[in-house]
N, C-alpha and C positions, 0 to 999 in steps of 0.2 A: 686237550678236551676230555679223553679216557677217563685221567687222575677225577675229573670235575662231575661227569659222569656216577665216578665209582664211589666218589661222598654223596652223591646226593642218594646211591642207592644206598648205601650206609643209615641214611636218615628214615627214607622209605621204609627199609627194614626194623629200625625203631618203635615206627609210629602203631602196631598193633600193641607193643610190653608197654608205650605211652599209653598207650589207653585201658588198658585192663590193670594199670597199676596210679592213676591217677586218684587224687583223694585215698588213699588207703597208706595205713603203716608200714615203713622198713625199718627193721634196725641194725642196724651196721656197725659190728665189733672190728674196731681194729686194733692189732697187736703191735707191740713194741718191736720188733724187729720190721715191720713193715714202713715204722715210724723213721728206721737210720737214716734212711736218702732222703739229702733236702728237695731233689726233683720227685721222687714218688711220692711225698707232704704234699707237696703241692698237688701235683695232680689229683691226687684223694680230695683236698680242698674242693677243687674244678670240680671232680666229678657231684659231689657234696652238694653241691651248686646247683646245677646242672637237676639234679633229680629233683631237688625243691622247686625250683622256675617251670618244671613241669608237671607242678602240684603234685608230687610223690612227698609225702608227711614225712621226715628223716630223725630219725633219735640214733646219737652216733654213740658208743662207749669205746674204748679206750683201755686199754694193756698199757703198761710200762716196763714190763719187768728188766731189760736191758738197762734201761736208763735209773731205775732203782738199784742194781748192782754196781751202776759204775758210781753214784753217788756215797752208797757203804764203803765202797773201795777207798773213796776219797775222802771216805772220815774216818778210815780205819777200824771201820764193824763188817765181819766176816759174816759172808752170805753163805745161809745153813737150808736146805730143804729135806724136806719128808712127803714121800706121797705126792713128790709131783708139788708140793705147796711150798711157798718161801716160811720158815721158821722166821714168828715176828715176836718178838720181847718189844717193851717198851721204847728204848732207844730205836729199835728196826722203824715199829710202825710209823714213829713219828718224820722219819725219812720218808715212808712210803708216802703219808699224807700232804708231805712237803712236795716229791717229785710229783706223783700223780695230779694232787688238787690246784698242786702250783704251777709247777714246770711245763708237765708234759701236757693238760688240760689248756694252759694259757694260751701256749704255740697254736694247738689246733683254732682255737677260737682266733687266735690273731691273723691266723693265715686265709680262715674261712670271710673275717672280716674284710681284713685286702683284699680278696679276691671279688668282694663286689655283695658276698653274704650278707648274713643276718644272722650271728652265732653266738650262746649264751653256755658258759662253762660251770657245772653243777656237780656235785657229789651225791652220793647213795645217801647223806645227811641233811640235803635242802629239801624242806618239805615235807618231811618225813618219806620220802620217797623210795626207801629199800631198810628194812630192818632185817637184821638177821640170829641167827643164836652162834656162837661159838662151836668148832671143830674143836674138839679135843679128845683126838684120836684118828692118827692116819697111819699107811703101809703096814706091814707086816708086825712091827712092832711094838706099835699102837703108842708112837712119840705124838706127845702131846704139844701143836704146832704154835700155843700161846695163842695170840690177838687176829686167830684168822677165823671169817664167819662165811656161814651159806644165806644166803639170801630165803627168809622165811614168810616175807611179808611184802606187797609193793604197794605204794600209793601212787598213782601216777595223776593228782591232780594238780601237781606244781607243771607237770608235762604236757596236759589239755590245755594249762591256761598260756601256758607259752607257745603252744602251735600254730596260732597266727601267725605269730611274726617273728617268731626264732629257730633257729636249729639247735634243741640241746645238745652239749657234749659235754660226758658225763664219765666220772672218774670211779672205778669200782670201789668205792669204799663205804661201808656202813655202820648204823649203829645197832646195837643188842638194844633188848627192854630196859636194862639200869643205863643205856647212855652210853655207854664204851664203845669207841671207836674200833673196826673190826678192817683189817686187809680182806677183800673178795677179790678171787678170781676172777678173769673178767666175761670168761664164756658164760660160766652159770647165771652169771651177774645179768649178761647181755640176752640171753636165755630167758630169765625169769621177767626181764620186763617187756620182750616180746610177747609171752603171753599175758600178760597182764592186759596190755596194749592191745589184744588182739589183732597181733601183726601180720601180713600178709606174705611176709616176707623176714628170715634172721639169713643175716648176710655175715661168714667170719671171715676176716680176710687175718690171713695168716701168713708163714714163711717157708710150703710148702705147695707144690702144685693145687691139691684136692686130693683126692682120698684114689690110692690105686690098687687094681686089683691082684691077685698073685703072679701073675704074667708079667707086672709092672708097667701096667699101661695104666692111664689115666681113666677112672672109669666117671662118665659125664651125667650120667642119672644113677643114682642109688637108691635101691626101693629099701623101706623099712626090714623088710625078714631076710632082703639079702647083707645088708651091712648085718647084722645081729648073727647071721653065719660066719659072716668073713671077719669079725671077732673071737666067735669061738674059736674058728680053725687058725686063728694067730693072722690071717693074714693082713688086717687091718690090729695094728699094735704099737705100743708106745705112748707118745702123747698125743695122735689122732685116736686113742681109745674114747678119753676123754670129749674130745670134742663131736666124735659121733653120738657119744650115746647122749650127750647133752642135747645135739640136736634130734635126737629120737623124742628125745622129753617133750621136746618143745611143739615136734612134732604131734603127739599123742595130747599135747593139754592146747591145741586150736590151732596153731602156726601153720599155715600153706606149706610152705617150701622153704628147706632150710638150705644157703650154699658155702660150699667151703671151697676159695678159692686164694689164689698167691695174691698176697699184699703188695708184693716186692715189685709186679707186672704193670708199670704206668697206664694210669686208666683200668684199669681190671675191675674194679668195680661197675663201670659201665658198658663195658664189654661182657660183664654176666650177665646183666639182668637186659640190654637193650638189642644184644643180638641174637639170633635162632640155636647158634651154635654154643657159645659159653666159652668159659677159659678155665673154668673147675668143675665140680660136683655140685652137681644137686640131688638134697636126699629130699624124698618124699616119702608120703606116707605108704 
């Protein structure tokens, strides 16, 4: 009886983030390493689910990068980065477009579909939906990374017109003004069309706890001017650089609340947003 008890106050506990997030936008980045485990797919599926049945509007993006390296492996094109960004030539990108738009974008849509969903697989090119211009010029020595872009532009009405009755999932890639197919990272990526969206909510689920403080404890709310210290002082460094000050942007151009939480934790997505407690970071403003 306890066990029976102890879910229903689970649900109990829910039903206030039900209601104050009902009708409004999430956008939820997931990363390619979160993607490894056929059980944590799924359950991201579930949760996917789950937040639309209870009228929470979901626009999902998509990382691959693991699965794009093991793909170059298996063609014998050697994966080159600068600045934290994959180095794409011709031959790269067209891998990427392949894994991303084909591979990795399909599975989520197939698995959101068995599960009982409603899920529609798009790129940064349907719709005109993400335009970007070319990086050329990243790290210290200013290598010029080929066919990678930032996202400069968003349309999101191939997005309003599908949120009736679909879950987009959406593959980082875009095109420049002449048409050229561009590799985007997927934070900025994911980033830029929560505020478009005017989202209430950018979700990263990643392959790391959440953001921790010098002590190395997990630190559960992060206000805006104290991540922007614990950068300077180093103590937030590496590739969570990247993904805080992304969501400080996002923060600053209308985003509620940004969370950076482990992908890898089954269920974790619904474990941040439906309980009091959380299982990462949330930065706010």
């Amino acid at each position: 009886m306890q066990a029976l008890i102890d879910k229903a106050r689970v649900l109990a506990e829910a039903l206030p983030w039900i209601s104050r997030l009902r009708g409004r936008t999430v956008v939820v980045k997931i990363g390619g390493h979160a993607m490894d485990d056929p059980t944590t797919r799924a359950a991201f599926a579930e949760d996917v689910i789950l937040l639309r049945w209870v009228g929470i509007q979901l626009v999902v993006v998509h990382g691959g990068g693991p699965q794009i390296g093991q793909m170059l492996a298996r063609l014998g094109i050697e994966s080159r980065f600068a600045g934290g960004l994959r180095i794409t030539d011709a031959p790269t990108m067209a891998v990427v477009e392949m894994v991303l738009g084909g591979q990795v974008n399909k599975e989520l849509v197939r698995l959101i579909n068995q599960k009982g969903g409603a899920a529609v697989g798009l790129t940064g090119k349907d719709g005109n939906l993400a335009v970007a211009r070319r990086v050329t010029s990243v790290g210290p020595d200013g290598i010029d990374p080929g066919l990678v872009g930032e996202v400069e532009r968003v349309d999101v009405t191939v997005l309003t017109r599908l949120a009736a009755d679909f879950i987009p999932v959406i593959a980082p890639i875009a095109v420049d003004a002449a048409g050229t197919t561009l590799n985007v990272n997927a934070d900025p990526f994911a980033a830029r069309l929560a505020v478009a969206l005017g989202a209430e909510k950018l979700v990263l689920l990643t392959d790391v706890q959440g953001v921790k403080g010098a002590d190395g404890a997990l630190i559960a709310s992060l206000g805006a001017a104290h991540a922007r210290r614990l950068i300077a002082e180093g103590v937030i460094s590496g590739g969570m650089i990247p993904k805080v000050e992304w969501a400080l942007t996002a923060l600053a151009e209308g985003v509620r609340k940004v969370h950076v939480i482990d992908g890898r934790l089954e269920h974790a997505l619904l474990l941040e947003i439906f309980t009091d407690q959380g299982v990462g970071t949330e930065v706010v403003p």
